[in-house]
N, C-alpha and C positions, 0 to 999 in steps of 0.2 A: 504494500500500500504506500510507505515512503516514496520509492519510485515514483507511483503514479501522482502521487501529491507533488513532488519535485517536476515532473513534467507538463501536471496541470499548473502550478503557478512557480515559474521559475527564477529563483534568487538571482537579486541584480535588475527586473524587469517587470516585479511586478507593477509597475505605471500602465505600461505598455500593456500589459494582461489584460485577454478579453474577461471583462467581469463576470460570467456563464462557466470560465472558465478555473476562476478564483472559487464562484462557489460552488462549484463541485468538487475543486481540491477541499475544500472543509465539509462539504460532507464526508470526505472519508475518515474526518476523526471519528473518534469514538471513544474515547477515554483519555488518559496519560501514558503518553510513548514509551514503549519496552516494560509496561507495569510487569510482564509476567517474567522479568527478569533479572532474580536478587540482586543489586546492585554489591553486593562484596564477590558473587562468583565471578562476575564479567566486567570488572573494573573500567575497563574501555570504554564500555556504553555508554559511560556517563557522557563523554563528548561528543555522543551521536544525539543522545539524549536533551544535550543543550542546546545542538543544532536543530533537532527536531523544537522545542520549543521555540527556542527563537523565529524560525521559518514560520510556523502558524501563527504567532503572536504578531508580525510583520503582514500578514495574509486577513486577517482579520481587519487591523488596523488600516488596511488597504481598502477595504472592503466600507468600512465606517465611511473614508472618505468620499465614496460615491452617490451620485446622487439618487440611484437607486435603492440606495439602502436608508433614506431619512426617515421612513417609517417604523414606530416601536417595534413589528411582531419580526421585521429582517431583521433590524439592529439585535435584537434578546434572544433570535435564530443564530447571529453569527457569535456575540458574544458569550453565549451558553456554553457553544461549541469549544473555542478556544480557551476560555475558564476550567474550561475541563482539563485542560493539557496543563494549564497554569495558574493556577489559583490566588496567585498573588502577584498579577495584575494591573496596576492603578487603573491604568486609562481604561482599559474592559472595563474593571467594575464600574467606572463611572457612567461609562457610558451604557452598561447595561441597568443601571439603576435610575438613571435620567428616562430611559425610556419608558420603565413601570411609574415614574413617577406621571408621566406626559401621557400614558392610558388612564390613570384614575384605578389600575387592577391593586388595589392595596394589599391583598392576600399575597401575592406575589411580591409586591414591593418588601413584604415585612420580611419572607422568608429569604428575599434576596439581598436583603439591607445587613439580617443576621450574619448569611456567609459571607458577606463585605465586611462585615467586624472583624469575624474571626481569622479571617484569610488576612487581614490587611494589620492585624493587629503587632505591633512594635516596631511597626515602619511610621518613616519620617517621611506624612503623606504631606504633598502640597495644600497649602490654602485652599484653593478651588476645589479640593476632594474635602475636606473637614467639612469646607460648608454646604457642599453635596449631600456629605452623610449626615448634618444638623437637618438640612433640608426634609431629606426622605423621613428624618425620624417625625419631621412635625407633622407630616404627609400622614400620618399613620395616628397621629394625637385624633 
C-alpha cells in the first residue's frame, strides 16, 4: 500500500497532484504505519515509519488547502484519516475541530475536543490553537 500511496501523491509534487489523486492516496490509510511491527525487533522501521508519517501529514495538509475540501464532512474525512497515522498533530486537530465546531455536531465536537487534549497535551501549542480549544470548549457550554 506505501507504494501505491507514494505513486498516488508523490513527495516533492504534491502542488502539482491531481487532487482525485491525493484522495485516494488517503484513502488507503487505515490506521498507524507498521503498527503490526514491534518497534524493538525491527529497529529500522522507525525511519520508514517517520517517513510514512510525514508523507501523509504533508498529503493531508495539501488536501486542506484546496478549495474542494472547504466543507466540514471532507475536511473531518481527511483529517480523521491522517490523525490516525498521527495523533499529535497541531494543525489536523485544528482544523478538524474548527470544522465540528462550523457544523453545530457538538456530540462530535466534545469527543473530538477530548482527543485534542489528550493527544496534544505537554506541547507548546500556538496561541491560535489554545484559543481554538477555549473556543470549542464554550461551543459545548
Amino acid at each position: 500500500d506505501w507504494h501505491d500511496f507514494v505513486d498516488l501523491a508523490p513527495a516533492g509534487s504534491l502542488p502539482q497532484t491531481r487532487t482525485e489523486d491525493l484522495v485516494q492516496a488517503m484513502q488507503l490509510i487505515t490506521g498507524r504505519p507498521l503498527s503490526a511491527v514491534p518497534p524493538t525487533r525491527w529497529v529500522w522501521t522507525e525511519l520508514l515509519h517517520q517517513e510514512i508519517v510525514e508523507h501523509v501529514q504533508a498529503v493531508a495538509v495539501e488536501l486542506l488547502t484546496r478549495p474542494e475540501f472547504s466543507s466540514p464532512a471532507r475536511v473531518t474525512a481527511v483529517t480523521a484519516r491522517a490523525l490516525e497515522v498521527d495523533r499529535s498533530h497541531e494543525g489536523l486537530w485544528c482544523a478538524h475541530l474548527e470544522a465540528f465546531i462550523r457544523t453545530g455536531d457538538t456530540h462530535r465536537l466534545g469527543s473530538a475536543l477530548g482527543s485534542a487534549q489528550i493527544h496534544l497535551d505537554g506541547f507548546d501549542l500556538a496561541p491560535s490553537t489554545v484559543e481554538l480549544l477555549q473556543r470549542a470548549s464554550r461551543a459545548l457550554a
